[in-house]
C-alpha positions in Angstrom: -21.3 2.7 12.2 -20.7 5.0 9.3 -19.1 4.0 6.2 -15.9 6.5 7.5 -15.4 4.4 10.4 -15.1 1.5 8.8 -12.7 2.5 6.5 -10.6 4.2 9.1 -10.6 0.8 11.2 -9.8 -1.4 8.4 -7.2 1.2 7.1 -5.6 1.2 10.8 -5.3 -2.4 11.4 -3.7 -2.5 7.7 -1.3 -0.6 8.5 -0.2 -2.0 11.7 -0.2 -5.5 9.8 2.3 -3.7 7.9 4.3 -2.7 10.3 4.8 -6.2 11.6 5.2 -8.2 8.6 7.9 -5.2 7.0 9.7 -4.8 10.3 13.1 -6.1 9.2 13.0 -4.3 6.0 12.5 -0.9 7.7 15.1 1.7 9.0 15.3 1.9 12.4 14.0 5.4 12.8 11.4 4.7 10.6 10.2 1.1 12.1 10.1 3.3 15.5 7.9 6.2 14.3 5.3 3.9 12.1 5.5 1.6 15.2 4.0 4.4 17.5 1.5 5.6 14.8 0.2 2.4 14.2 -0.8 2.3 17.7 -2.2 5.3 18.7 -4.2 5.0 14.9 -5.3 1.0 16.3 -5.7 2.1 20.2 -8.8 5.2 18.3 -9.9 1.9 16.1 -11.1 0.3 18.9 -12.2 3.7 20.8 -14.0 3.7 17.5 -15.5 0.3 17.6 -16.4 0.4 21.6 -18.4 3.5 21.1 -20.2 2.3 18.1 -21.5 -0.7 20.2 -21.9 1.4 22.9 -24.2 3.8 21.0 -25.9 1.0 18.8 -29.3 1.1 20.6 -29.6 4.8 20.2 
């Protein structure tokens, strides 16, 4: 796994801590579109990490 992918899936899963722990502080429209972001970005994280175990062997 290259050194982008791991920053990518660390960077991902940061930001969807975020997201949860800064919920209430958020506008509505905002907490909405960061919501959907930060899962599309965490659903390619572990496209990202499947693929690199997948491909490990190789």
């Amino acid at each position: 796994m290259g050194s982008v992918n791991v920053i990518f899936i660390i960077s991902a899963f940061v930001l969807g801590g975020l997201v949860i722990l800064k919920r209430d502080s958020m506008a509505p429209k905002l907490r909405r579109g960061m919501a959907i972001a930060s899962i599309i970005l965490i659903a390619f994280a572990f496209f990202l990490i499947v693929y690199s175990f997948l491909t490990m062997g190789t």
